[in-house]
Structure formats: structure tokens, C-alpha cells
C-alpha angles and dihedrals in degrees: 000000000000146000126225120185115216103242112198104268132062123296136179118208113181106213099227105206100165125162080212118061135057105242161011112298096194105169140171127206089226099058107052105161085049091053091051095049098056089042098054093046087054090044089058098036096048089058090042092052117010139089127194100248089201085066093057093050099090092044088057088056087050094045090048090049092051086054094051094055104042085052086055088051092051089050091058102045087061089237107168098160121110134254127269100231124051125164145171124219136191113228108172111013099219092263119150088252101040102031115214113297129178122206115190120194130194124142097248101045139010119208136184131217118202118344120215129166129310081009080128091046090056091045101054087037092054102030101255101157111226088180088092094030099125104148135053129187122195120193091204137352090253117127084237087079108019096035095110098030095103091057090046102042080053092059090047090059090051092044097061096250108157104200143356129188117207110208123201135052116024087225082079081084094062091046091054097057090047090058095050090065083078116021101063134219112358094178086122093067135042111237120186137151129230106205128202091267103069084064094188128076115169126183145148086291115035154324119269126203123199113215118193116210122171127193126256107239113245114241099217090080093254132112130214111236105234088209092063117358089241119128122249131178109245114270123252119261110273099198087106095047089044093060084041097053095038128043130198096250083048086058090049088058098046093048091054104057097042117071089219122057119194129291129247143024119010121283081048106265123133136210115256123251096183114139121160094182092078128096129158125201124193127225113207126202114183107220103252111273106228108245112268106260111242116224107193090054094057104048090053079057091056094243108160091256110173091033136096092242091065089085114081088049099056081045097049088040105047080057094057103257126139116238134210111216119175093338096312118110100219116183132214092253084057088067116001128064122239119297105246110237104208129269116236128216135184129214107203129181122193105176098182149347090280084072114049106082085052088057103045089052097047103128100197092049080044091063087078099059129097105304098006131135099268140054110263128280116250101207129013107206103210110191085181129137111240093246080072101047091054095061108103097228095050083054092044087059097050097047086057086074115099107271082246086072128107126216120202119194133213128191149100086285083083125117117194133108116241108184097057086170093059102053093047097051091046094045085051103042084049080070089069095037120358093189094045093045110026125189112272116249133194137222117259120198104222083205104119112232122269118257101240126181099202126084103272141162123197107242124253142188113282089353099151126197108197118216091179134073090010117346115250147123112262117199109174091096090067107114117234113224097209113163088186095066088041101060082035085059092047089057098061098059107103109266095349088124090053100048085049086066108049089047089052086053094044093050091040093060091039097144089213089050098051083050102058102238106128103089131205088240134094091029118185118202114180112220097182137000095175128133125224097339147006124276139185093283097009130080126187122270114302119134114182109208105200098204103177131349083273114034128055132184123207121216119204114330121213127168118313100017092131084044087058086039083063105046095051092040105039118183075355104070096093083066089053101052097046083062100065109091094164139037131186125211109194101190141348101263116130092235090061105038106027095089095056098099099048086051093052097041089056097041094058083042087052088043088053092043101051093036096244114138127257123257136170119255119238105241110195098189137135105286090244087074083071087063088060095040097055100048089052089050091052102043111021112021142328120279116127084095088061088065143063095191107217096189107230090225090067092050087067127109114275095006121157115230117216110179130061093219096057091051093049090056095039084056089041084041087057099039093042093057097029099246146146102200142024112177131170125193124187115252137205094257117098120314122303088014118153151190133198150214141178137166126213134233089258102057105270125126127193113193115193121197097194097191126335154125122249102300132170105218092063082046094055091033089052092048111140091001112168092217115014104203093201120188112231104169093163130061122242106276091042092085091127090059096040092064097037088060094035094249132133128234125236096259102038087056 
């Protein structure tokens, strides 16, 4: 992540998003030997660190044939005992920037339990295998928890995954054909939901079993908001927005480039489906492990060990059955330890207050207290805000678990750091320019923790509790975030000091710097210059042009832009948010749009929080991102009111403009910023693909190229441009690929 100031004179900045490298390559023409030196240091530490992920490609197909068959083989066997290793693992903590995810482990299956934004990115960075990911399980169909599952469904696909079930609300139905509008074909993949209401769910592992729980309406005529537990008043009705936003030959159009049109009644329009009050927790009982055979034993009670005889009696007495053997009755506890029955653990969301007497009367959660039906429960999962877990009835609940019970919490108390990565190669890169390239923060609640009376332990990325073979916590996979080591590690790279020095004397006698020129407005900061999906150092497109100490512009926004917000920001991000008044979409890909509703959920929540008022965005996007929006709206959460859709295509020079409401946000787009001008022009990408341009009161012009290949128009378009953002997703000498995917290589750009 890095911050360029816009100094007063022409610059060119190519807008490396290669699924290559390991970083961002940011350069100006004007600074050569700091160029070189960044180059250079990603260069090293690429091929000290990276793998091509393309190569490994044809190894995760193997790997998920290989699944596939032994699971056969399990299947005809009749094996129905369960695994020897079992273990939980935390994902994303539950911080604001990583939401609560849940990894479980066991050698026969992975699962997933909710999955946020940037919950891929931790997996690849940390070596969570997706390749046997087959089931996941959501508590509830918020983008808190199924913000990144298209991202991740779509790496399934390339993976070789054949099938993959999703548990939880049946709205999940509905999620699944939104996504489709962008993500194109997913032939290659079964996709199906599981909703609540097939309670039962049986595999090698274990049994799951899905729980509804809905909330109980407050009487005061508010609502509490699921995505916080803060309270909200009800939004106003959008029906007349949504005519306003979105005409009918919009509609047509839409219609026309997307294979599935929306469901429901003529005029396409649906009926909603959206219903908030609605989570589902999962209760997981592991299938019961047959004791180990113990041979030693057995041979002091003359069994036949070491001969082909000896067969039939491990197999009779692993199942429990007494054997007779030369006269003498042995039974299994003679030589075999104990069959394991099955821990059992719960995974239990209560997203706000509107929730909790739902969940503490739930009778079937209620089964694992003290005298209750079931054995205990080893481990409860609580992905619940702390304004929850001080109620007193929420902790009365909790303390009616046996004392032998964990509790695991998940929230944004949390303090851990998830992207490892992130934080080494920009503590490393702030050897070369602390300002270009500032340490990373993080957000810090200022809510003081809850006093709870139960044994519990604050989540953290990759903490593990084993239920299998002893059941434990394990902590030794928690990543250390340690900046020392990391400049230590940089200084080790031959001439890298060196190198350090000459660029700090270059940058120290920059003519443009000793005048006084670079000023502190416009300020880029690139959030991600990634290409198809996140990796360990490299978000997904999202450049935040800071354009005045009031007013900010977003440029493209894949997944995990408000997670890199974060992290530059820090406990100022609200500020920040509050800032960005308009965002651009360029095209419909995944990488570049996935990441709009967190941003627009936050930034209500940072409005809210600072006591500014709350205003719409203006979205200027291709019109087919309507088709996606509204579907959301009707069947997962509110959201049409956050946006005041400006269509790309009217943007365009020498566009009509039909309708009074699009030129009345194109004239409030332009004060708002500043500007003179905001233009859009198509590009040779994919269709509906844009860039932009606009220029600013003062004299500036940006010009921003999203993906393309070479094109005319964003030449003409970018003509005289004070800073050019140009894509350059391949390397130079993949100029063949490059054209085949509509990209551009390093040098042509």
C-alpha cells in the first residue's frame, strides 16, 4: 500500500496489477533510482518468497481427484468411524477489518464457517487449503459473513472443486443467482444451498445440525442493525429511487448482457425475501473414533499378533465385540482403549440485542447445559459483539455451560494481526520512503471487554483448539507481527542498504521537493493493484484519490478495500470514510466491484459515529451493476438508499441525457468534488468496461485506464492529464496473453 502526492507536472504511474509479482510497482518518470530501488527489493524478495500460483494449478486438480476417491473408498468400506485429528481454527478474528471466520480441519473434510471479506486472502497467505473445502456453513445472509463467498466460490471453480454445498439462511438461493450476474459461467462446480430447514447434515466427520433462531422485534420503532448492534431508525422506502436510478431501457440493457434476468413478476422486478430476523447456529458432533489396539496387550493374552489370523479380531474388537481365542473369552477393554464418543461444539452468532433472548431459550442449544440431554459441549463459538456479552442474561446463558466447556469469542475486541505479509513488505519498503510507503495501523475499539465468569479465550488469527487427538488450544501457529525482524530481514538483502542510501539522496536534493511544490492535495493511496484475486502483499483494485481535506473519489473497489482502509488509517478510518462522496466502478469483474458494500456499510456506520449526516454515494458504474444491487436489496439486506447511480455510459462524450434525475447527480457529482469535468470513455477490455477522467477546479487532471488493452478513445480521453493510473497486469514477454485476456503489458502501457 502506498501514497503518492500529485506534484505539479505530468506523471505517468503504471498500475501494476500482476498476478505475478509480489508488490506494488508505483513509479514516477521523474524518480528513476527510486524506481529501481523498489524494483529491485520486489524483484529479491519475489524470488525469495513467491510461487507462481498458475504452476500449482494442475497439482490442486490432482489433489482434488485424489479427495474424491479416497472418499469413495471410505464409502465402500462401509467406514463410518470418525477421523483422528480435528481441529478448529480462527480465520479472521472478527476484527473490523477481518469479520469472524471459522476453518475446520479434519483429514477427511474442510469446512468453513462464515465467509467475510479478504477471508481467501488469509487462507492462501496462511496455507489454508480451499482445494477440499466442500462445505460451507453461514450464521446469517449479512456481508459481514458472505462478503467474500463469491471470490471464494470462484476459486473453488479453478481449483477443481466439484461441488460445494453452502448451510444456513434460504435466502442463500437467492445469493447465489445475484452473484452469477457477474461472475460468469459456474458450469464447472455444483453449487447448491442447504437451508435451516433440512436440519441434518451427516459425513465422514461429523453430524451438523442447523438451529434457526430469529430475533424478537423491539417495541420502541427502531431496529438493531445485525452488522453492528447499533441501533438505527428504519430507512425510508427506495421504490421510488429505484425507478429513478434505473429505467426501463436501462433494464433492457441490462437484461441483455447478463444470461439471467431477474426473477419474479413482469417488468422484472422480484418479491423480496429479505428477512434480517433470521440466524442460524450449528451444532457438530464428530462420529465416535474406535479405541487404538494394543498390541502388547494382546500378545501377553496369546492372541495370534504378527499373523494373518490376527484380523478379524482387531476388527470384532475395535467394534466393541467380545472374542473367544483357544478356549479363553477376551474383551475389547482387555486390548483396546477406550472408543472415543465424539466431542460436540457449537458455533453461535448473536448479532445484537434483538437476538439474545432467542438464543438463551433456545431449547435445542439448551440440551448442552448442565443437566441437560446431551454430553456436554467442548468448545461455544460466539461470533457476538460485546454490547451482547455484557447483558446479563447472554452471560447467564453462558455460565449454564459445565465448567469443562470452552468459549471462544469473536468480535471486533479482538487484538491480533491477520495479513502478516502486509505488514513485513511495507515495513520494509518504509526503509526506502516512509511517507510513500507509511507503516500499516490497526483499529482499535475503545469498548471495554465484557466481565465474563466462564473459561474463555479472545479469538485470534490461525489460534487452533484441537478436539481430536486431545482436546486443547494450540497456540504455536499464531503469526508474530514483529517489524524489527522485518527491517533486520531487508538488510540482509545484498545491497539493499546501499541502495536505501542513494535513493534517500536522491529524494533529499528532488528539485521539485526543495521548492515546495508537492502539495499535500490531490493524495493517491493505492489500496490494491492486484489482478484477479488477492494474494499475501497484493489486494484487488481500489485506488483512493484523496482530492481536498474534505472530499475523496474511489476508484474501482474489489474485495477487501475497507480491510486495506484499515489498515492505512487506522482508528481514522471513519474520517476517512466519511470523506468519499464518489466511487467509480470501471467494469463488472469481481476483482474490481466486490468490495462496494462493505465500503458503504462502514461508511454509514463512520457517518453515524462522527455525527455527520448520512448521504448517498454517487456511484458512477456500468448500469448492469444495478441488476446485482437489487437483487441483493430484495433477498439479503438493504442497500439501494447508500447510492445515486450516475450510468458510465452517460458520462461519455457526447452522451444525451434523457432523464432530469441523472443530470442533477452528474451537476451535485462535479460540485461536490470540485470539479469541472467527469468523463468516461469504453475501453477494449471486456464489455461495458470503462475508464475515466476528470479534471478539478484548480487545473489537475487524473486519467484512469481500469483494465484494457491499448485503446484510442482513453488515449484521446487522457490527453494532457496531470497523473495517467494505467493497468499492466502482465509482465513484459507475455504479450500473447496479454492480448488473449485483454490486458496490457508493463512496457505497451
Amino acid at each position: 500500500m502506498n501514497t503518492l502526492h500529485l506534484k505539479l507536472k505530468s506523471c505517468t504511474l503504471l498500475f501494476m496489477k500482476c498476478k505475478f509479482t509480489a508488490g506494488p510497482r508505483s513509479t514516477t518518470r521523474s524518480d528513476p533510482r527510486f524506481h529501481g530501488t523498489v524494483f529491485q527489493f520486489f524483484r529479491t524478495m519475489e524470488t525469495n518468497a513467491e510461487r507462481n500460483p498458475m504452476t500449482s494449478k494442475k497439482g490442486k486438480h490432482k489433489e482434488t481427484l485424489r479427495r474424491v476417491k479416497a472418499k469413495e473408498q471410505r464409502g465402500k468400506r462401509g467406514d463410518v468411524h470418525g477421523p483422528a485429528t480435528v481441529y478448529l481454527q480462527v480465520v479472521g478474528a472478527g476484527s473490523r477489518d477481518n469479520g469472524a471466520s471459522l476453518y475446520v480441519f479434519s483429514e477427511f473434510n474442510r469446512y468453513l464457517f462464515n465467509c467475510g471479506e479478504g477471508t481467501q486472502r488469509l487462507m492462501q497467505e496462511h496455507k489454508l487449503k480451499a482445494a477440499r473445502l466442500d462445505n460451507i456453513f453461514l450464521t446469517r445472509v449479512s456481508w459481514e459473513n458472505v462478503g467474500g463467498l463469491s471470490g471464494m466460490i470462484l476459486t473453488l471453480k479453478d481449483t477443481g472443486v466439484p461441488e460445494c454445498v453452502l448451510s444456513g439462511p434460504p435466502q442463500l438461493e437467492n445469493y447465489l443467482d445475484a452473484i452469477r450476474v457477474f461472475s460468469g459461467p459456474l458450469e464447472d462446480i455444483k453449487l447448491s444451498v442447504r437451508p435451516y430447514t433440512e436440519e441434518t447434515y451427516t459425513d465422514d466427520t461429523m453430524t451438523v445440525y442447523q438451529v434457526p433462531i430469529f430475533a424478537q422485534p423491539r417495541g420502541d420503532g427502531t431496529k438493531r442493525s445485525p452488522r453492528s448492534g447499533r441501533s438505527s431508525p428504519p430507512r425510508s422506502p427506495v421504490s421510488a429511487q429505484r425507478k429513478e436510478l434505473w429505467s426501463q431501457e436501462d433494464k433492457e440493457e441490462s437484461h441483455t448482457n447478463n444470461s439471467r434476468e431477474r426473477a419474479g413478476s413482469p417488468g422484472g422486478k422480484s418479491k423480496a425475501t429479505r428477512d434480517l430476523s433470521l440466524v442460524v447456529a450449528f451444532v457438530c458432533k464428530l462420529h465416535p473414533k474406535k479405541g487404538n489396539f494394543l498390541v502388547a496387550q494382546a500378545k501377553a493374552l496369546g492372541l495370534p499378533v504378527g499373523t494373518a489370523a490376527i484380523g478379524p479380531f482387531i476388527s470384532a474388537l475395535k467394534d466393541g465385540k467380545s472374542v473367544v481365542y483357544e478356549g479363553k473369552e477376551i474383551r475389547p477393554e482387555d486390548v483396546c482403549t477406550p472408543t472415543d464418543p465424539g466431542p460436540v461444539f457449537l458455533v453461535v452468532e448473536c448479532p445484537s440485542e434483538d437476538f439474545v433472548e432467542a438464543v438463551c431459550t433456545n431449547q435445542q442449544l439448551g440440551r448442552y447445559h448442565t443437566g441437560g440431554t446431551e454430553d456436554p459441549a467442548a468448545l461455544v463459538v460466539h461470533m457476538t459483539p460485546e454490547s451482547v456479552l455484557k447483558t446479563d442474561q447472554y452471560k447467564q446463558w453462558m455460565e449454564r455451560f459445565p465448567s469443562m466447556t470452552e468459549h471462544l469469542i469473536l468480535n471486533e475486541q479482538v487484538c491480533t494481526v491477520h495479513n502478516i505479509r502486509s505488514h513485513k513488505i511495507q515495513a520494509q519498503l518504509n526503509m526506502i520512503h516512509p511517507e510513500i510507503f507509511p507503516e500499516l495501523k490497526s483499529c482499535k475499539t475503545k469498548e471495554t471487554q465484557a466481565a465474563l465468569h466462564v473459561p474463555n479465550v479472545r479469538a485470534e488469527c490461525l489460534l487452533k483448539f484441537q478436539l481430536r487427538p486431545v482436546i486443547e488450544w494450540q497456540r504455536d501457529a499464531i503469526p508474530i507481527c514483529d517489524t524489527e525482524e522485518f527491517v533486520n530481514e531487508a538488510s540482509g538483502v545484498p545491497n539493499f542498504l546501499r541502495e536505501v542510501d542513494e535513493c534517500k539522496r536522491f529524494c533529499s536534493t528532488d528539485a521539485t521537493v526543495l521548492s515546495g511544490r508537492a502539495e499535500k492535495y490531490p493524495e493517491m493511496i493505492f489500496l490494491g493493484t492486484g489482478s484477479a484475486l488477492p494474494m499475501k502483499i497484493r489486494n484487488v483494485s481500489g485506488t483512493l484519490v484523496n482530492i481536498s481535506q474534505s472530499q475523496s473519489v474511489l476508484l474501482d473497489c474489489g474485495e477487501g478495500t475497507f480491510g486495506q482502509l484499515c489498515r492505512h488509517y487506522g482508528d481514522g478510518v471513519d474520517e476517512a470514510l466519511s470523506k468519499i462522496s464518489t466511487i467509480f466502478i470501471s467494469h463488472m469483474h469481481a476483482d474490481h466491484h466486490t468490495g462496494l458494500l462493505k465500503i458503504l456499510y462502514q461508511r454509514e456506520r463512520a457517518l453515524a459515529t462522527i455525527g455527520k449526516a448520512f448521504s448517498p454515494v454517487y456511484l458512477a458504474a456500468p448500469v448492469q451493476i444495478m441488476t446485482w444491487l437489487n437483487q441483493y436489496h430484495d433477498h439479503c439486506e438493504e442497500i439501494l438508499s447508500h447510492v445515486n447511480l450516475v450510468p458510465n455510459k452517460f458520462l461519455c462524450e457526447g452522451a444525451e441525457l434523457s432523464k432530469y434525475k441523472t443530470k442533477s447527480f452528474i451537476q451535485a457529482l462535479l460540485k461536490k468534488n470540485d470539479l469541472d469535468k467527469f468523463q468516461t470513455c469504453l475501453v477494449r477490455h471486456c464489455k461495458n468496461a470503462y475508464a475515466c477522467s476528470f479534471t478539478h477546479q484548480s487545473g489537475w487532471k487524473l486519467a484512469f485506464s481500469g483494465d484494457t488493452m491499448p485503446c484510442d478513445a482513453f488515449t484521446h480521453m487522457g490527453k494532457n492529464a496531470t497523473l495517467l493510473i494505467h493497468e499492466a497486469t502482465l509482465e513484459d514477454g507475455l504479450e500473447e496473453e496479454a492480448e488473449e485476456k485483454r490486458h496490457r503489458p508493463s512496457a505497451s502501457a
